[in-house]
N, C-alpha and C positions, 0 to 999 in steps of 0.2 A: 607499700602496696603497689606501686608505679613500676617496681622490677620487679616482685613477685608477678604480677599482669605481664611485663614484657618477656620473663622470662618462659609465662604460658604460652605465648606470645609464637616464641623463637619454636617451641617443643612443635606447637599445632605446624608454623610452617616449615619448618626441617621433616617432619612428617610426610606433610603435602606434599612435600620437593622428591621424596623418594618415590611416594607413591603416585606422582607424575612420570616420572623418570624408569618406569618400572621397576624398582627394588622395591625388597618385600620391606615393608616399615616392623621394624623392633625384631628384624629374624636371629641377632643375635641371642634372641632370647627361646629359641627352639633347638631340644639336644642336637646333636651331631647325628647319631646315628637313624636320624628318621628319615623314612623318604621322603623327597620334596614330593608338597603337593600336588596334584593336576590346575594348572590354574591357564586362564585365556587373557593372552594378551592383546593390547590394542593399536598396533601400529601404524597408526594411521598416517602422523605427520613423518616421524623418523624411517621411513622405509619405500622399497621401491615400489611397495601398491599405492602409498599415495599420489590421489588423482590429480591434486592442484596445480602440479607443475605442466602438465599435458592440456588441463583446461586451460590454466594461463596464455599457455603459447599461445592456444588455440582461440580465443576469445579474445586478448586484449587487443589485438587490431582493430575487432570489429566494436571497438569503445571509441566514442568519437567526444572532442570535447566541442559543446557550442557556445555560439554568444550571439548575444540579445544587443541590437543596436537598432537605437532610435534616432530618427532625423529631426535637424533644428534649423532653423533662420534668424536668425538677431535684422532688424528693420533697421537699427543704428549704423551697425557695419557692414549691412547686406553681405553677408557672409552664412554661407549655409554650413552644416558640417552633420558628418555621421559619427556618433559616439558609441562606447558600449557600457550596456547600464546593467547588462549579467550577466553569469559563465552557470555553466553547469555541464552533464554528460548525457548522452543521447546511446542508445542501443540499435545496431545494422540489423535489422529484423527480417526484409526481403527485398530480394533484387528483381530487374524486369526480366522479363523472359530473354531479350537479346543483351541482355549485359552492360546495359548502356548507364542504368541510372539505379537509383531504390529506393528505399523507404526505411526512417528512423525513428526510433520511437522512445519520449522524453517527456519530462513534465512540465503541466502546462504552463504553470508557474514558474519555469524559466522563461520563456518567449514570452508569456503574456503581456501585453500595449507595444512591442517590438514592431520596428519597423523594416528591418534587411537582418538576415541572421547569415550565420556563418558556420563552416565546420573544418575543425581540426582532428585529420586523423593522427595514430599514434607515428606514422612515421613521417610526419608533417606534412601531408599533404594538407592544402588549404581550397576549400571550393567554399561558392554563394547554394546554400540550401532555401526552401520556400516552404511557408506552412501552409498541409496540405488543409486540415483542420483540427478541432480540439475540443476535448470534452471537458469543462472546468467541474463539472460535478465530481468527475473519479481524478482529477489532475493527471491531465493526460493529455499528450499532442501528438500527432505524427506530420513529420516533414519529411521533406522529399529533396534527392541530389539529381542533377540529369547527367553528368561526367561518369564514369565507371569509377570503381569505387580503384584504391588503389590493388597491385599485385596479390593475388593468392589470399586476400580478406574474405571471408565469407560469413552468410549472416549466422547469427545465434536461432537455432531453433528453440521456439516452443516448448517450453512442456507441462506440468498436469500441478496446479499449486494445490489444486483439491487432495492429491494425494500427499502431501507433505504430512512427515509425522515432526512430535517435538524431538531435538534431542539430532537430527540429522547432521549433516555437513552445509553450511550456509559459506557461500561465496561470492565478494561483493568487488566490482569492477569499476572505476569510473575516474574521475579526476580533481579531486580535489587540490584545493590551491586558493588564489588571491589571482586577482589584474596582472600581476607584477610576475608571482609564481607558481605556477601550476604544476601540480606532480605528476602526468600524465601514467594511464594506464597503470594507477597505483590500483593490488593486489591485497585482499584483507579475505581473512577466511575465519568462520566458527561454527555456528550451531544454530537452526531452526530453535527459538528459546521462548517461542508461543504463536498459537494460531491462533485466532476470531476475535481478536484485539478490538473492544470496541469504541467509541469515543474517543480516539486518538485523532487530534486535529488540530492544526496550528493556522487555520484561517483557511487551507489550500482542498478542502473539501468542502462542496455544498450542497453534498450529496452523502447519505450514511455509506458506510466502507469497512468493512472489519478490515484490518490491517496484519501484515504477518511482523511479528519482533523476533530479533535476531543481536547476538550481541557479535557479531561481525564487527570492526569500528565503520564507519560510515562519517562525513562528515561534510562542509560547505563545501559543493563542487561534486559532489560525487549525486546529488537529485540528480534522477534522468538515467543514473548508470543499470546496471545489472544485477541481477542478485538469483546466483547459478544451483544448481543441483548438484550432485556425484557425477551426472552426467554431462555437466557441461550444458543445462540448458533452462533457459528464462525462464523462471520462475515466480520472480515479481520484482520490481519496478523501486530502488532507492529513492525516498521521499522525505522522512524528516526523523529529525531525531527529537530526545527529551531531557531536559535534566532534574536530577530527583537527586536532594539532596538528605541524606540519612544520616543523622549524625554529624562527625565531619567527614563521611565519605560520601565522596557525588560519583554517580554512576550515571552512565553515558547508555541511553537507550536509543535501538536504531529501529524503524518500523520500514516498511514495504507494503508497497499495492500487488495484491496477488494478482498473477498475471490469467488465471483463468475466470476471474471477476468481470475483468476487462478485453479478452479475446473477442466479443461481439461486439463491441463496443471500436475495437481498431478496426479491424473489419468494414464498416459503416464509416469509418473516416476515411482508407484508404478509398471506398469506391464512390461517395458523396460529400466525404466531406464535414459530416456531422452526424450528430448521434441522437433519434429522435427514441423516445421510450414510448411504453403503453403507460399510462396514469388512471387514477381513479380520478383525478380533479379537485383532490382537498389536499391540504396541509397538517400535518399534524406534530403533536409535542407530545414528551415521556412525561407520565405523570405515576407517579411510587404510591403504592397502596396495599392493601391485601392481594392472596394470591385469587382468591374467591370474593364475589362482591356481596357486599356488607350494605344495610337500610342505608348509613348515611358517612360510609366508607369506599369508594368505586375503589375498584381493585387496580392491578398497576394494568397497565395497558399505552395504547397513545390515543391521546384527546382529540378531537376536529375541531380546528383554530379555524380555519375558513372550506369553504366547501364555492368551486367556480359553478356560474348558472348556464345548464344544459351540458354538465360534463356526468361520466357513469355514474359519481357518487350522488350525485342530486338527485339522477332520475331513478337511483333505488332507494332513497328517500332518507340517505343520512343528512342530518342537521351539527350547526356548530355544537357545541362539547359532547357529542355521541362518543364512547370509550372503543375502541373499537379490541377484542377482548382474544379473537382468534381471524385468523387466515387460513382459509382453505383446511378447516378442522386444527391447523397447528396453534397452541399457543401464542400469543405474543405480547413482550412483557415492556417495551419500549417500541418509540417512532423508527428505528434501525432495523429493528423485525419486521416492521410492516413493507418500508421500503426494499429491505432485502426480498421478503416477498414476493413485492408487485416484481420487483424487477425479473426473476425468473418465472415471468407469465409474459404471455407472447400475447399482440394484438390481435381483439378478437375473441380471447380468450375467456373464461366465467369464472368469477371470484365469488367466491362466497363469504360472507361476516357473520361474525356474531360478532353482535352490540351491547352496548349497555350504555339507554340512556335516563338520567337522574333526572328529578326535578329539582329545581330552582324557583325561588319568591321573585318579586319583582326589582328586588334590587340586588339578583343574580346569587343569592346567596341557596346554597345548598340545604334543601332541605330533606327528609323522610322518605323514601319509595324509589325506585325504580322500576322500567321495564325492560326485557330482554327482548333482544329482536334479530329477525334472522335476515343479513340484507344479500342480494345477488347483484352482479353488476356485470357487464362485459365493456373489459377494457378498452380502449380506445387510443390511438397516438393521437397527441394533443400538444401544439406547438409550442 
């Protein structure tokens, strides 16, 4: 059974290998005299249209590797020292008008409790960087150099992660390595391999984030780096990987912070420093149920864990376990939709809810009925 399996084995990838390769798989088995078919080929890595070698040039300067170093004092040996407790890669995002210094942009989770950081560009230039601020919600930092960056480096623009489809060209830039070894401006390239990734979280969000995946490889040292388009421009932010183990094959997932998630959000750090939102003033949790609410089934929605006193949700009269069921007429079927939501509403702004709240015996237990309720609220920045 074990070589009949390997020998299926061999067929499926000697198959693969052709029809990688462009050769038609099994063509000896089509007469002689037929015409070849019309068929479209794909040349994307083997030929001079492909784009990666021209993004590469052009990008991996502007890939800087940093490190995270905190200061000490021992009282024994009154001896103070500067150490480094992490590496990761940082993206040249924009320079000052006179050329003198700029702005990079990394996550926050590399510098976080950091006390002097530092930056390595690719042709070794070495400067003291300074964090400007940082959002731990979407893991995000931006720092700042005052020296001019080195020769002919320029930043990576911008551009549109909303328009990302599955299935694209993903290219990912940074520096992965160890203390000891660093690969600098190492070069990895694949495919856009999902959008609106949700619940991917390895402690470095405290804030909901759909995530983009990509099977680029990605790995320690490369958080912070870049993650490009066809055109050579930022698209979202290297941050953590997964491992999923199938069988005995383990596959290697890479995920990304979309970078038009977070373009308002760097904005607000580059000119203050920090990142204040509009909030409704409660907390909430996903709770799974019907799609439609049921006597003594609430449907899926997010629950209200706590509601702050004198913030908009209070004073439109939501209480703790209200369901909260839509935003702004749109469904919403977990705490990730509501907060995606809130977030693209501006201060000021009027939110409208429907509700669904249950009742409850005295020892919190769920019983029979509900009421539906239509809440308004305008949002508010709340510190």
């Amino acid at each position: 059974m074990k070589i009949r399996e390997n020998f299926r084995r061999g067929i499926a990838l000697a198959t693969a290998l052709m029809l990688l390769t462009g050769l038609p798989a099994l063509a000896e088995t089509a007469p002689e005299e037929a015409a070849p078919a019309e068929s479209t080929t794909y040349d994307v890595i083997y030929s001079s249209s492909n784009p990666i070698p021209e993004i590469a040039a052009r990008c991996r300067p502007a890939i800087v590797d940093i490190s995270n170093h905190v200061e000490s004092w021992n009282p024994e040996t009154r001896v103070s020292s500067v150490d480094p407790v992490s590496f990761g890669s940082a993206t040249f995002i924009r320079e000052d008008e006179d050329g003198t210094g700029g702005y990079l942009l990394t996550n926050y989770h590399i510098i976080k409790d950091g006390d002097v950081f530092k930056a390595r560009w690719l042709d070794g230039t070495e400067m003291d960087i300074e964090l400007v601020g940082y959002d731990d919600g979407t893991d995000i930092a931006v720092m700042r150099f005052e020296d001019a960056a080195p020769a002919d480096v320029e930043p990576i623009p911008m551009g549109d992660s909303d328009q990302l489809v599955i299935g694209e060209l993903a290219i990912c830039i940074g520096n992965p390595g160890t203390s000891t070894q660093m690969l600098y401006g190492t070069v990895t390239a694949g495919i856009i391999s999902g959008l609106q990734r949700e619940d991917i979280n390895a402690g470095n969000f405290s804030r909901s984030i759909n995530v983009i995946q990509t099977d680029a490889p990605i790995n320690s040292g490369n958080s912070g780096g870049a993650l490009l388009n066809a055109k050579g421009e930022l698209v979202g932010i290297p941050t953590l990987k997964m491992g999923l183990t199938y069988t005995d094959l383990f596959e290697g997932l890479s995920f990304c912070i979309p970078i038009s998630a977070v373009k308002d959000y760097i904005e607000q750090l580059i000119d203050s420093g920090k990142v204040i939102r509009p909030r409704m003033g409660i907390t909430v949790v996903s709770i799974d149920g019907p799609e439609e609410a049921m006597n003594r089934f609430p449907p899926a929605g997010a629950q209200v864990v706590t509601v702050e006193t004198g913030a908009p949700a209070e004073k439109a009269g939501l209480i703790i376990n209200d369901i909260i069921y839509e935003v702004n007429g749109v469904r919403v079927r977990s705490a990730s939709d509501v907060v995606n939501a809130i977030d693209k509403c501006a201060a000021g702004e009027s939110v409208k809810l429907k509700v669904y709240r249950y009742n409850y015996d005295t020892d919190g237990n769920l019983t029979k009925g509900y009421t539906e309720i239509e809440a308004e609220m305008q949002l508010e920045l709340l510190d």
